[in-house]
PALO-399937 format. One record per residue (C-alpha): residue number from 1; residue in one letter; z, x, y. Coordinates in steps of 0.05 Angstrom, whole numbers, plus 5000, padded with zeros to 4 digits. Each point is the difference from the previous one (the first is absolute). Layout:
BEGIN
> num:residuo:Z:X:Y
> NUM:a:Z:X:Y
...
END
This chain:
BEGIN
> num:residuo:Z:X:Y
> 1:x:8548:0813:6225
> 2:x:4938:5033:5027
> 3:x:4936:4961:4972
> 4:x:4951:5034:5019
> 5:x:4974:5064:5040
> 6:x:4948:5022:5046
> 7:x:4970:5073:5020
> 8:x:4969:5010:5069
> 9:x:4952:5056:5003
> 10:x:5026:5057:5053
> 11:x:4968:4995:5067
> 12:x:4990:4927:4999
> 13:x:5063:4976:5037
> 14:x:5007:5013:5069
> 15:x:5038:5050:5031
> 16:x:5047:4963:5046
> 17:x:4997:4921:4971
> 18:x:5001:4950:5058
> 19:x:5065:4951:5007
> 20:x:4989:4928:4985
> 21:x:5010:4955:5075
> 22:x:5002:4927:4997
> 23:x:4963:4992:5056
> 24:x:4965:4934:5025
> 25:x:4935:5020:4965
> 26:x:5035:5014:4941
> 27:x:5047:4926:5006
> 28:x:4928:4967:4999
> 29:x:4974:5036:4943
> 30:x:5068:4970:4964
> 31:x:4991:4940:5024
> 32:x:4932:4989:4975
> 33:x:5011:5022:4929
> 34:x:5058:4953:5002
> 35:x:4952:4940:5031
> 36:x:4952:5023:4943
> 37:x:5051:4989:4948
> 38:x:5019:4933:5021
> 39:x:4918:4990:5013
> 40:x:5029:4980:5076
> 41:x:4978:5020:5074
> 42:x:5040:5064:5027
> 43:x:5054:4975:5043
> 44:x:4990:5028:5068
> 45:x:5037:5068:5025
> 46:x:5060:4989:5037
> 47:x:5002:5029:5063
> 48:x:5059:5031:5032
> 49:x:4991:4975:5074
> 50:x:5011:4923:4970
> 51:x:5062:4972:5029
> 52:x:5058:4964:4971
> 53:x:4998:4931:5029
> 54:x:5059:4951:4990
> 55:x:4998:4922:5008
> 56:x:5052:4962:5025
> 57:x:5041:5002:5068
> 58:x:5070:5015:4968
> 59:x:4974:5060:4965
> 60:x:4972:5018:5065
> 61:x:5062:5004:5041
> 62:x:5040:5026:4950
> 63:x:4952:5067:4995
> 64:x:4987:5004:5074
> 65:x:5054:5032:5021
> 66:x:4984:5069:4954
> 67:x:4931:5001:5034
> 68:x:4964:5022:4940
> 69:x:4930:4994:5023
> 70:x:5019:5058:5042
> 71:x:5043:5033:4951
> 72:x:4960:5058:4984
> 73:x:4985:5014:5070
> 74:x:5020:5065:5041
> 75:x:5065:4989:5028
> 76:x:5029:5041:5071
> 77:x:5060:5012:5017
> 78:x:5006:5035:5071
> 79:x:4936:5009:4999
> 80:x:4996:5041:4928
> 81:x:4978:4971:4941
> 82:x:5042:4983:4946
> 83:x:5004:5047:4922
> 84:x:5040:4983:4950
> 85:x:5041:5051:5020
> 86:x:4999:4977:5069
> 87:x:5069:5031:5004
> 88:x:4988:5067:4967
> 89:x:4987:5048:5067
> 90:x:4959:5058:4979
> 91:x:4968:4982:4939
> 92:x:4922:5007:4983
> 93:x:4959:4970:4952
> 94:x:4943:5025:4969
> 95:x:4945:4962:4958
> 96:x:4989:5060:4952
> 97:x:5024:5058:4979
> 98:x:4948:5035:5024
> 99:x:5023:4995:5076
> 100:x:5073:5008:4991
> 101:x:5016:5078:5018
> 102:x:5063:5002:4965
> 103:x:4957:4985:4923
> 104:x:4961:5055:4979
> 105:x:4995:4983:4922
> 106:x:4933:4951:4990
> 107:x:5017:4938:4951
> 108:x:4927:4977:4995
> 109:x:4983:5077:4978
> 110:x:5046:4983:4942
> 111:x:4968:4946:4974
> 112:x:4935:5017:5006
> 113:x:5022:5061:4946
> 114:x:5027:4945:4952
> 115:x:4940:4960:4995
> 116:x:4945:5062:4999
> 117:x:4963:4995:4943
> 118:x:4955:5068:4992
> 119:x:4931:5002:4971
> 120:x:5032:5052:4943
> 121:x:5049:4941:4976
> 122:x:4985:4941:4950
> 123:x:5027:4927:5009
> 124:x:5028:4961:4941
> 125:x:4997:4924:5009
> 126:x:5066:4980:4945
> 127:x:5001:4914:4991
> 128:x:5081:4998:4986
> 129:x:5044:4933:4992
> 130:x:5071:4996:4999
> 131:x:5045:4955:5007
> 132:x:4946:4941:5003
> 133:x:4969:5049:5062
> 134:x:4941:5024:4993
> 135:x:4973:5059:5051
> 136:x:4943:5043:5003
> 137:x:5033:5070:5006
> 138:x:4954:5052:5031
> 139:x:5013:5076:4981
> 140:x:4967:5065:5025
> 141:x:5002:5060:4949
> 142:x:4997:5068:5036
> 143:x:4974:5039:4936
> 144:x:5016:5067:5026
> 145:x:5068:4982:5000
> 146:x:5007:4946:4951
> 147:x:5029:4962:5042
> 148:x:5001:4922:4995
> 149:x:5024:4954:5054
> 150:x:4998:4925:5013
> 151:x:4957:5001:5069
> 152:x:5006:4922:5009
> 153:x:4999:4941:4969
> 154:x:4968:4921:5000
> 155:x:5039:4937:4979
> 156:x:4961:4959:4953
> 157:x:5007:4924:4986
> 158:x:4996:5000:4918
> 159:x:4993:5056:4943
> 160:x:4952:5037:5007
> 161:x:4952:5011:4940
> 162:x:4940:5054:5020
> 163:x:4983:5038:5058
> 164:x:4927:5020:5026
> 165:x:4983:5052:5058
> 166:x:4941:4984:5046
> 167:x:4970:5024:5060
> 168:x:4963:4943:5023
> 169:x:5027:4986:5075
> 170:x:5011:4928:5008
> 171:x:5064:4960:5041
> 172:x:5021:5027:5059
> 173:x:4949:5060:4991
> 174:x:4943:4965:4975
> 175:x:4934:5034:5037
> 176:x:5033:5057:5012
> 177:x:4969:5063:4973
> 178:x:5014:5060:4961
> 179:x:5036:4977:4929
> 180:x:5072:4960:4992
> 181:x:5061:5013:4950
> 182:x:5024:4926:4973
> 183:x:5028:4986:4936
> 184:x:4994:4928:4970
> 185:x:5044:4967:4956
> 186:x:5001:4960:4952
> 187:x:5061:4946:4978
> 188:x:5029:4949:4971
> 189:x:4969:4961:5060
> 190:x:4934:4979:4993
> 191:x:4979:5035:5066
> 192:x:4988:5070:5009
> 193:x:5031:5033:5064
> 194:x:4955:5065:5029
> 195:x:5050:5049:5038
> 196:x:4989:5050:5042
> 197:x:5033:5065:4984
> 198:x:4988:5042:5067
> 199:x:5048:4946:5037
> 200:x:5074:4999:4985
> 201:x:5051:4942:5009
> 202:x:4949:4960:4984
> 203:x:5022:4920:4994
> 204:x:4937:4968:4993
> 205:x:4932:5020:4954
> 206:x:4934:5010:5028
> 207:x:4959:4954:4960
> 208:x:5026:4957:4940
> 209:x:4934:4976:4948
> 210:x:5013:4928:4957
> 211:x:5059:4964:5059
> 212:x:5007:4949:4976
> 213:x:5038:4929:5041
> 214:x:5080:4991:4984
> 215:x:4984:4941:4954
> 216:x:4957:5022:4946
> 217:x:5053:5072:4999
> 218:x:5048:4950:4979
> 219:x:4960:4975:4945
> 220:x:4968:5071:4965
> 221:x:5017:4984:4935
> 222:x:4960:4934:4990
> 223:x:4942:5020:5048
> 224:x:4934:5011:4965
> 225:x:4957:5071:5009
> 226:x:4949:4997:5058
> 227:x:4949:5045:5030
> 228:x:5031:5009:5063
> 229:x:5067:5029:4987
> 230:x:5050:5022:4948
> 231:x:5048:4943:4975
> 232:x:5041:5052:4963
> 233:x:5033:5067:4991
> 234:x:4956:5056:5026
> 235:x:5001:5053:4947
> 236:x:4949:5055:5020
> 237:x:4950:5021:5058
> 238:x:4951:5047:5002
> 239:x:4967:5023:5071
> 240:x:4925:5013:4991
> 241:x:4985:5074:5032
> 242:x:4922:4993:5001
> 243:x:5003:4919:5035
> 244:x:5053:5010:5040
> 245:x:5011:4933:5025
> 246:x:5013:4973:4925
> 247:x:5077:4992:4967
> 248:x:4998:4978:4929
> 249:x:5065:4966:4975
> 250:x:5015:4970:4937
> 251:x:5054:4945:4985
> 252:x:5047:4964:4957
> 253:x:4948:4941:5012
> 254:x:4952:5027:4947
> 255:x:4951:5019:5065
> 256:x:4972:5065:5028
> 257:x:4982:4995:5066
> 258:x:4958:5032:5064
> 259:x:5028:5008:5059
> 260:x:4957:5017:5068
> 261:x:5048:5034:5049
> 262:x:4957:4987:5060
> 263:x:5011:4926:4998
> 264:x:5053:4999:4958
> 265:x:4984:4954:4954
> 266:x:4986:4991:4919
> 267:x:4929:5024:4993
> 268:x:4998:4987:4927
> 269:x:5042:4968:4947
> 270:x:4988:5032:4925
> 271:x:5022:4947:4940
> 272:x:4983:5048:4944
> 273:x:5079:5000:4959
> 274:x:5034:4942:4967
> 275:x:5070:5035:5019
> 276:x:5039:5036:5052
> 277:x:4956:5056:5028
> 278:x:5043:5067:5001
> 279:x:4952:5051:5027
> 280:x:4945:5007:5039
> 281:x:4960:5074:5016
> 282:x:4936:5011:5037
> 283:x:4947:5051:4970
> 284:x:5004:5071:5028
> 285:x:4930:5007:5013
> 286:x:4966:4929:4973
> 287:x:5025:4965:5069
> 288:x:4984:4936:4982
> 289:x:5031:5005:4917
> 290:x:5070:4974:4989
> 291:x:5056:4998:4947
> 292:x:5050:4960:4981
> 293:x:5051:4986:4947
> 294:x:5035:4929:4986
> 295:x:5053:4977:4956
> 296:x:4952:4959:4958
> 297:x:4997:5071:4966
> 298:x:4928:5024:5024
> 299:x:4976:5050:5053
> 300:x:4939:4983:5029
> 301:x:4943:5030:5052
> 302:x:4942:4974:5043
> 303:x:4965:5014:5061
> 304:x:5030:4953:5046
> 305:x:4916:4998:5026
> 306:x:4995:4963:4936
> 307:x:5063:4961:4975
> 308:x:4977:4955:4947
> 309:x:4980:5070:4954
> 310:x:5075:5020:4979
> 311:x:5008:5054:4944
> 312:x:5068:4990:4969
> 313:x:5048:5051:4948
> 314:x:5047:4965:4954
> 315:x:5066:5027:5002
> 316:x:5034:4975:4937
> 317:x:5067:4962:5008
> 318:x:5029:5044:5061
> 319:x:5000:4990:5071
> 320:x:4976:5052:5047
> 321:x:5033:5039:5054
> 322:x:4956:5040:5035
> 323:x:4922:5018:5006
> 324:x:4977:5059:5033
> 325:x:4932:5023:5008
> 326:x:4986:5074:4969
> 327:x:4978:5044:5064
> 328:x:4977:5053:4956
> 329:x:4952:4958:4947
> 330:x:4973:4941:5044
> 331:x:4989:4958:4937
> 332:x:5064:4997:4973
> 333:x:5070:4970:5023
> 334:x:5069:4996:4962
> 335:x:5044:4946:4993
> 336:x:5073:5000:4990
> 337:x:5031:4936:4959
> 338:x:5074:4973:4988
> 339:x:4993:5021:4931
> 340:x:5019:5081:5025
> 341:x:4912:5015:4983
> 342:x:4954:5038:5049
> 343:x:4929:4977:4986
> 344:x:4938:5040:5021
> 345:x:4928:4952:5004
> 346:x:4936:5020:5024
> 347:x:4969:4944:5041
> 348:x:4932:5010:4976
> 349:x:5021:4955:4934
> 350:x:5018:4943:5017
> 351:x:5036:4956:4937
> 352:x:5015:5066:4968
> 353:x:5078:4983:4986
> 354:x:5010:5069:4972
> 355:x:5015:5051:5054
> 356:x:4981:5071:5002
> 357:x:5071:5018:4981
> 358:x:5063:4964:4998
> 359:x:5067:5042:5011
> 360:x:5068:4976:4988
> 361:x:5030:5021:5062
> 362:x:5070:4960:5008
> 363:x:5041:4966:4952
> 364:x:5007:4942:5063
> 365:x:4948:4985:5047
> 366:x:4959:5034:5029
> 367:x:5009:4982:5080
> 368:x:4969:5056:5038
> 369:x:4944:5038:4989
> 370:x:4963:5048:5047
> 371:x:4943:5047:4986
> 372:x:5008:5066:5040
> 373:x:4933:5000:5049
> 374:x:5010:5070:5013
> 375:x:5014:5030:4917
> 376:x:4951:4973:4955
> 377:x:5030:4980:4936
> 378:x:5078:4986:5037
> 379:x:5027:4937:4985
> 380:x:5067:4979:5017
> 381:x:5035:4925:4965
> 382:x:5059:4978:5014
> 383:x:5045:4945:4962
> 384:x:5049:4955:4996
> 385:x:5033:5046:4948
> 386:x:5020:5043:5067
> 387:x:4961:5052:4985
> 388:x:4938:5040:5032
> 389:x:4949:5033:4965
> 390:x:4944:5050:5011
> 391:x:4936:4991:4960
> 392:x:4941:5058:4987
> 393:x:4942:4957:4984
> 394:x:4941:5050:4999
> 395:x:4947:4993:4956
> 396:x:5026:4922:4984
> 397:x:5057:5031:4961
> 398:x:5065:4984:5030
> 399:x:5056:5051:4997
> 400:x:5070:4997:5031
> 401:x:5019:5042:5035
> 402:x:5076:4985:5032
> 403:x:5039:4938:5002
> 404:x:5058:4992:5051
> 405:x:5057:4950:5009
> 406:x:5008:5009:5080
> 407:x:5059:4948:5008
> 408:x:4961:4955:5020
> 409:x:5007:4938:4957
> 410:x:4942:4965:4974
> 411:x:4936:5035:5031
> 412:x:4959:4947:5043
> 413:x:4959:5054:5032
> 414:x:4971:5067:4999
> 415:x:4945:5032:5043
> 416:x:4968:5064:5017
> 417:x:5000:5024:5070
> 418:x:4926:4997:5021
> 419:x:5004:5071:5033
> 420:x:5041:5036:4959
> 421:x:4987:4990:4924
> 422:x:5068:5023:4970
> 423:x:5041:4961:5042
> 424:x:5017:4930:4976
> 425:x:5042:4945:5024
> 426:x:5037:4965:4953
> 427:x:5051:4932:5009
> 428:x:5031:4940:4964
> 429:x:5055:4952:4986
> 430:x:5047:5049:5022
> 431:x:4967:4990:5077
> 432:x:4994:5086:5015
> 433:x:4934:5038:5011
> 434:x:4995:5057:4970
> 435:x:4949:5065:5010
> 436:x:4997:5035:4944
> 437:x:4951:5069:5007
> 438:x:4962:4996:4926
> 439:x:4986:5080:5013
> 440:x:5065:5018:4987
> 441:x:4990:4982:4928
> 442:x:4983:5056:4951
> 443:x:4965:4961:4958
> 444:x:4963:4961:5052
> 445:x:4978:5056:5034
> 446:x:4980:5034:4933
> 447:x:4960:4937:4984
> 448:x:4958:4989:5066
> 449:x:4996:5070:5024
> 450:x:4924:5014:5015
> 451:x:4991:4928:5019
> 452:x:5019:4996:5080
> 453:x:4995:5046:5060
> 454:x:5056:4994:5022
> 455:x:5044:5058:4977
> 456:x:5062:4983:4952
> 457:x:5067:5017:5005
> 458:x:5025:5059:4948
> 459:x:5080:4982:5000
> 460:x:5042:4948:4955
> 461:x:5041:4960:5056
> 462:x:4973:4938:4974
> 463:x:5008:4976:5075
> 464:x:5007:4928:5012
> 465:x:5015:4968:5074
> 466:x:5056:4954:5009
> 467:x:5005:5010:4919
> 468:x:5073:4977:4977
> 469:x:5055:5046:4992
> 470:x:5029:4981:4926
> 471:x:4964:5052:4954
> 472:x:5009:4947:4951
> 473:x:4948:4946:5031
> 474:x:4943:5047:4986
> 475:x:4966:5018:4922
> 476:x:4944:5055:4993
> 477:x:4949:4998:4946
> 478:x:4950:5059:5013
> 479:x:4946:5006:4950
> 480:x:4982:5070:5019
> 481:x:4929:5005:4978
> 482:x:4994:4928:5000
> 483:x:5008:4974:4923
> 484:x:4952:4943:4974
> 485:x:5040:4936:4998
> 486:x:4987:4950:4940
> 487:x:4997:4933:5030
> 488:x:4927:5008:5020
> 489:x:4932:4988:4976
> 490:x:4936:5045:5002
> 491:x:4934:4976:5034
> 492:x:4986:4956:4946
> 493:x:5066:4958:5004
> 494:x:5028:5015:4933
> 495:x:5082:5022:5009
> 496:x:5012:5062:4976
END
């Protein structure tokens, strides 16, 4: 199953990504997260010129006679030094490719092709498990030629939950300047792991906020929260674009918290919900305003300036799923529950249980939700009833506009692409990512034509990448002109 996905804006990876070298720099870097985990001193490097010493004269004798001290010493024989193929007359070795006449093809040209990433292409981060493995797979989409590709990927030690970009250079390129491409995940783990994407092979992360020592992992389930680090699940993070030092996570421990990503450390610990805490979003312009949304059935938001002044919205007897932030209408954000509702609040009432509008979007819940930053009005939710849906909210009315059942399984993610607004990734239980290109829709196009500049397609392929074969997997519902649905309520919150 794929949990969760991640876009990466074009022109942020690098070009040629570095290979990761366990060097001695990087074994001491190891070494003292490890010594930090078991709150011990680093054990000292081990050099290669120590020598093997044996005690005892028996042992002695015994190994005299192969002369090993000197084993790995040039040997002569009538006056040449001895090869390996000592007895092979003729026969030349060369340390590359390079200086061997006879090889004109370059292998390291090769390579370098397969891991180019061009500044046209996006990168999709994909958090997969299977099998009881769980791996970061890392994708590049080449949008001219819908083309999707796994570039590389990262072994992770438990499921992952939620992924976060940043661009905050810290680890092995902390200092450094110009802007970084990490991804941070969140698991079952207390910890959060910060990865760098623009290194492949990669064994080891570069920074890792909450460690916590061997003996209190072992005993999660009875530890108590604290403001230092997570004692449970991490179920959402949120990178703060205006402070760009701050990562806000929330957890399974009931806590929100702060984390500074130039020491590393919990800068803040929030205590604001009575129950799991399953999302966390920073304002888009208010840099300091947070959001969040607990099982103990309430959303809440406060400027993390001032904690103790929480506004909270009652959401009835279902859990929520997902929060996002409305990039068109800075006062308002929706909500997605278990219960298969999309809720629409405005932030400026606080206590005001009844939302702007409710709509009845899924029969199951309501898992993913993403608000297109690029269409105003384009909503996409997808559900555990397998299906994926496109939503025309203008004017506060929602309208559907197409529903799709790509084969997927039960949806656990959908997302726009951040440069290109009618391309949206899609994945689930089923463990595929899909592209499916929105502007191949009639009825999509019909219904946000006007409202982007970038132009729309005019044909009916309905083309999805990597989509499945079987005709059968995939349902169409096209509205046309978009028909009002029932299951909503007006601005004043009455059904109708």
């Amino acid at each position: 199953m794929i949990s969760t996905l991640l876009w990466i804006r074009k022109g942020v990876a690098a070009e040629l990504p570095e290979k990761y070298e366990l060097d001695d720099k990087e074994y001491e870097r190891i070494n003292d997260f490890a010594a930090l985990q078991l709150e011990e001193e680093p054990e000292p490097t081990i050099k290669n010129e120590t020598k093997m010493e044996t005690e005892g004269g028996d042992s002695d004798s015994e190994l005299a006679e192969y002369n090993l001290d000197q084993y790995d010493d040039d040997k002569e024989t009538n006056g040449e030094k001895m090869s390996i193929f000592g007895n092979i007359k003729g026969l030349t070795y060369y340390t590359s490719n390079e200086e061997d006449p006879y090889i004109t093809l370059n292998d390291e040209d090769d390579e370098t092709d397969d891991i180019r990433i061009l500044a046209i292409d996006n990168v999709l981060v994909a958090a997969k498990t299977e099998d009881d493995i769980s791996q970061l797979e890392i994708y590049v989409y080449e949008e001219s030629e819908d083309n999707l590709y796994v570039h590389h990927d990262i072994l992770l030690p438990s499921f992952p939950l939620c992924l976060e970009w940043l661009d905050f250079r810290l680890g092995k390129k902390s200092g450094m300047e110009g802007g970084g491409n990490y991804v941070a995940v969140g698991t079952f783990d207390p910890e959060i792991e910060i990865w760098d994407l623009d290194t492949v092979d990669l064994m080891y992360p570069d920074a890792i906020l909450g460690r916590r020592k061997e003996e209190k992992k072992k005993r999660k389930d009875s530890e108590k929260p604290n403001a230092k680090y997570h004692t449970d699940s991490v179920m959402s993070l949120s990178w703060n674009k205006h402070h760009r030092n701050l990562l806000a996570s929330s957890s399974a421990d009931t806590t929100v918290k702060l984390w500074d990503l130039q020491s590393l450390k919990c800068a803040y610990s929030f205590n604001h919900h009575k129950d799991k805490v399953q999302q966390v979003a920073w304002h888009n312009i208010e840099s300091t305003v947070l959001l969040t949304a607990s099982f103990d059935k309430t959303v809440a938001a406060f400027d993390s300036r001032a904690p103790d002044n929480v506004a909270y919205w009652n959401l009835g007897s279902a859990d929520p799923e997902c929060i996002r932030w409305d990039p068109f209408a800075p006062h308002y954000f929706y909500v997605s529950t278990e219960a298969g509702l999309v809720l629409y609040f405005d932030v400026r009432n606080p206590g005001q249980n009844t939302p702007i509008f409710t709509l009845h979007a899924h029969d199951s819940a309501v898992t993913s939700l993403d608000i297109n930053p690029l269409i105003q009005g384009c909503v996409v939710t997808g559900s555990t009833d397998k299906m994926i849906k496109v939503w025309d909210v203008k004017d506060m009315k929602p309208k559907m506009v197409t529903s799709r059942d790509l084969g997927l399984g039960k949806i656990f993610s959908t997302q726009f692409c951040p440069d290109s607004p009618f391309q949206l990734a899609a994945a689930g239980s089923e463990g595929k990512v899909f592209i499916w290109d929105l502007s191949s829709n009639a009825g999509i196009r019909n219904s946000f034509k006007g409202r982007t500049n970038v132009p729309i397609r005019n044909d009916d392929s309905n083309k999805i990448v990597n989509a499945p074969q079987d005709d059968n997997s995939e349902q169409e519902e096209d509205s046309g002109d978009s028909e009002d649905w029932e299951d909503m309520e007006d601005d004043s919150g009455d059904d109708v």
